[in-house]
N, C-alpha and C positions, 0 to 999 in steps of 0.2 A: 369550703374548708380546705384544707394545705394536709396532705399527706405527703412526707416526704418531698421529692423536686416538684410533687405536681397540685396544681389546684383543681378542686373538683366544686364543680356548678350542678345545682339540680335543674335539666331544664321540663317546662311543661310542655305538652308536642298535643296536647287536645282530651277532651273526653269523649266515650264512646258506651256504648250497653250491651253487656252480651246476658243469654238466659239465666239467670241464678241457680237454676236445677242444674245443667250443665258446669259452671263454676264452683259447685259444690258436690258431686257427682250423688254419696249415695245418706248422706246427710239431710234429713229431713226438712224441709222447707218451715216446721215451725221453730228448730233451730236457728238456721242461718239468716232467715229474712227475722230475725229480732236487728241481728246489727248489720245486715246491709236489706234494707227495705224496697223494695220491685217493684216498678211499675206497672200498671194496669197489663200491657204484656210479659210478665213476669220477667224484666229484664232488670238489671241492678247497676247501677255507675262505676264507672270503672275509669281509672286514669290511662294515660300512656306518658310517660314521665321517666326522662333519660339523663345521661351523665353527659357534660361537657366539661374532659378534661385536658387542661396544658399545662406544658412541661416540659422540658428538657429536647424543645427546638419541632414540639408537636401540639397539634390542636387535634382532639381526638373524640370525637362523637361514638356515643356508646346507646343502640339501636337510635329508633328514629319517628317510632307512632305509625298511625296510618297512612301517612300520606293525605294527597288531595285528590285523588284521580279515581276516584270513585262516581258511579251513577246516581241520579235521584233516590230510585229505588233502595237501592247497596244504603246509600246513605240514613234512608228510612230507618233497615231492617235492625242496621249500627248504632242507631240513636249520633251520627258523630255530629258533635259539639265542637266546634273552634271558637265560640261567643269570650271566652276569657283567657284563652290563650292555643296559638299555634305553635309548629315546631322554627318555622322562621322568622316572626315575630318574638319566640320568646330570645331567640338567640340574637337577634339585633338589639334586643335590650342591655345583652351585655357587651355590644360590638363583636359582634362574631360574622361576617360574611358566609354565605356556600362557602364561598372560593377560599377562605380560609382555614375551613378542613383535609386537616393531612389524613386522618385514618379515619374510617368508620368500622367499631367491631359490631357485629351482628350477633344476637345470644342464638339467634336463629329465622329462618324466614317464615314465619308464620307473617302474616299480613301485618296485624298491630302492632309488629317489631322492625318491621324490612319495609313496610310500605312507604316512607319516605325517605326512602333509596333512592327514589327515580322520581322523575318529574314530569310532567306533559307542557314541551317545548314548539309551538309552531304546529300541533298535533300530531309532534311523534312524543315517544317517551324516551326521557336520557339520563344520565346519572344525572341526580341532584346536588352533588358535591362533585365539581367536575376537576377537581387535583389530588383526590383522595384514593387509597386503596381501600378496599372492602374484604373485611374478614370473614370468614364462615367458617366454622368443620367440614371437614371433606366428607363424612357420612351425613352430614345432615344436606349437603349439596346434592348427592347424589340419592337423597330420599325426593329433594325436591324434583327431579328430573324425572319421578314414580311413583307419588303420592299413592299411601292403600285409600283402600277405598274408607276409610274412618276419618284420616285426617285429610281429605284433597279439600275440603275444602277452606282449610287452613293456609293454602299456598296458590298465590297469584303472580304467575309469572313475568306480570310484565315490571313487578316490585324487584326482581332480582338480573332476569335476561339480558337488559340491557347490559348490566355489569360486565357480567363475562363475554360478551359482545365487545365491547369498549376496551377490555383487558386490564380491567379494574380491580378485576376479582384475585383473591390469595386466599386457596383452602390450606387450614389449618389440619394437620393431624394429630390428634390427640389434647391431653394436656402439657403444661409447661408455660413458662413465662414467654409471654409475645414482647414485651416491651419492659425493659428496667425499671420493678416493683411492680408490675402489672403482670399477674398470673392467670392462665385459666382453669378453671375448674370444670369438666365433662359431667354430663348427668343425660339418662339416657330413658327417664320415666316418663317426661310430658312428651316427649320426639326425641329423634336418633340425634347422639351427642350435641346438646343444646349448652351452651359455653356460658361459663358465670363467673365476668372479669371480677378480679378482688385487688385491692390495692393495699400498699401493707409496704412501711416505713420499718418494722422491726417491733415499734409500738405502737403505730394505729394501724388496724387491717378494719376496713370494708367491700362488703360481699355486694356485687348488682345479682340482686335474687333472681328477676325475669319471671319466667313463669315454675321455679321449683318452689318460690314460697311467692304467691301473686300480690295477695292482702296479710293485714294485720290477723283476718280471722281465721288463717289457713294454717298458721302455726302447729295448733292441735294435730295430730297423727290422722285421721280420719278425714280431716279435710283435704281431698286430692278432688282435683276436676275431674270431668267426665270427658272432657277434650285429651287428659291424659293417656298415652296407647300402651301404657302399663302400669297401673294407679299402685300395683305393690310393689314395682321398683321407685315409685317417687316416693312412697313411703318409709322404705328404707336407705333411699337417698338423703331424706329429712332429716332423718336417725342420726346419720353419718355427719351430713354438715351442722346441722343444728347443736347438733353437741361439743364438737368443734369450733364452732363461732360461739357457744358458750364457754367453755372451757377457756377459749384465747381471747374473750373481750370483743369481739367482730362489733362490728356495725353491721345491721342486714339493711338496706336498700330497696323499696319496694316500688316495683314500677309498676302495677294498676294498682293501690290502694288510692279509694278518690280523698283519702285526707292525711295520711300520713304519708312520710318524705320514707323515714327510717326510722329502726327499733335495735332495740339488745334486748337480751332475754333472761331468765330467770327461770331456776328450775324448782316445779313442786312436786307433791305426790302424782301427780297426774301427767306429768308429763312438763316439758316447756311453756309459760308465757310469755305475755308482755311485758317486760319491765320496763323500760321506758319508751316514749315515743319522741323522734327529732326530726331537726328539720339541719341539712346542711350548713343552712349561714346561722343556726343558733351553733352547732358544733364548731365551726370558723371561729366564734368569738371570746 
């Protein structure tokens, strides 16, 4: 789809499984698993599903999945699936090289997000976009450099290190527009200031949710993960954007839901739903 100077591609970067108890924190399991259903180790499918956008003399990858440079085991625990699509396969499909990436923004480094940052070259690890700068927030950087003891193990270093080793790396402070029509938006309930690029011509804005709204079923107020390190700031972060992305028409963008692209919403007695469900190149056309 075309927003404004830039075109925006949904790309798929792989599937992966994380707990459903956990993705749902304290929402009871004969709720959630009606619409997302678990596997024998009560795990539930999850996308990792990114923005490739250009523009205005940029190619701009907006996060990047897992990565490949994981162990047998790691790979077990993950459930990760690359069978129907990776993150550079999927981007070769639209002619995209590494080497044609100018920016990567990062919503944050949680592993699912940052892990295909880096690569394992010769068996070292190096940036996997090797002309590109790499965005973070500057508190969510230096969370990484001292993970609590709730989310470490949400963050694997060697997904980001090289970066600023290479001198790759540009922390961001705060919110504000990084790039003409591309704004950030801070939210500080799943981890410290975790970034949610929005693009926005004047009259199309869409939101890259990341992990403040994961899936289609997280909508509801009550659905906050258990991996969040403050479930009533995301809650009231939801409040805030959600009603705002209502009120102004947003596209939300959803990077783990395993079957929806994007949604708009609609408001009832209960709170926000689904109103519709899209897919990028249906919105393109």
């Amino acid at each position: 789809m075309v927003i404004g100077s830039y075109e925006v591609t949904s790309i798929e970067a792989g599937m992966f499984s994380l707990d459903g108890g956990a993705m749902f924190g304290v929402v009871p399991w004969v709720f959630w698993s009606k619409t997302n259903p678990p596997d024998e180790r009560q795990r539930i499918r999850l996308a990792t599903r990114c923005w490739l956008v250009k523009g205005n003399n940029r190619t701009i990858l907006v996060d990047n999945g897992n990565g490949t440079k994981w162990s047998d085991k790691l790979k077990d625990i993950y459930h990760l699936d690359y069978g129907k699509a990776d993150l550079l396969s999927s981007l070769r499909e639209i002619g995209v090289k590494p080497s044609d990436i100018t920016d990567v923004i990062l919503t944050h480094l949680h592993f699912d997000h940052a892990g295909g940052s880096t690569t394992l070259e010769n068996g070292k690890v190096v940036p996997a976009f090797p002309n590109a700068r790499y965005y973070v927030q500057k508190k969510q950087w230096e969370l990484s450099q001292n993970p609590s003891d709730k989310d470490r193990g949400s963050f694997m270093r060697d997904d980001y290190m090289p970066l600023k080793e290479s001198g790759m790396l540009e922390l961001v402070d705060g919110e504000g527009e990084l790039f003409p029509g591309i704004d950030l938006l801070v939210t500080n309930g799943h981890t410290n200031s975790q970034q949610l690029p929005k693009i926005s011509d004047g009259r199309t804005s869409m939101l890259f949710c990341c992990d403040l709204l994961p899936t289609t079923s997280h909508v509801p107020w009550p659905y906050v993960m258990a991996y969040d390190v403050r479930p009533l700031v995301t809650i009231e972060e939801k409040k805030k954007i959600l009603g705002r992305a209502y009120e102004e028409g947003w596209i939300l963008y959803l990077e783990h839901d395993p079957a929806t692209e994007a949604i708009t919403l609609k408001s009832t007695e209960k709170g926000f739903l689904v109103d519709r469900r899209l897919t990028l190149a249906q919105i393109g056309k």
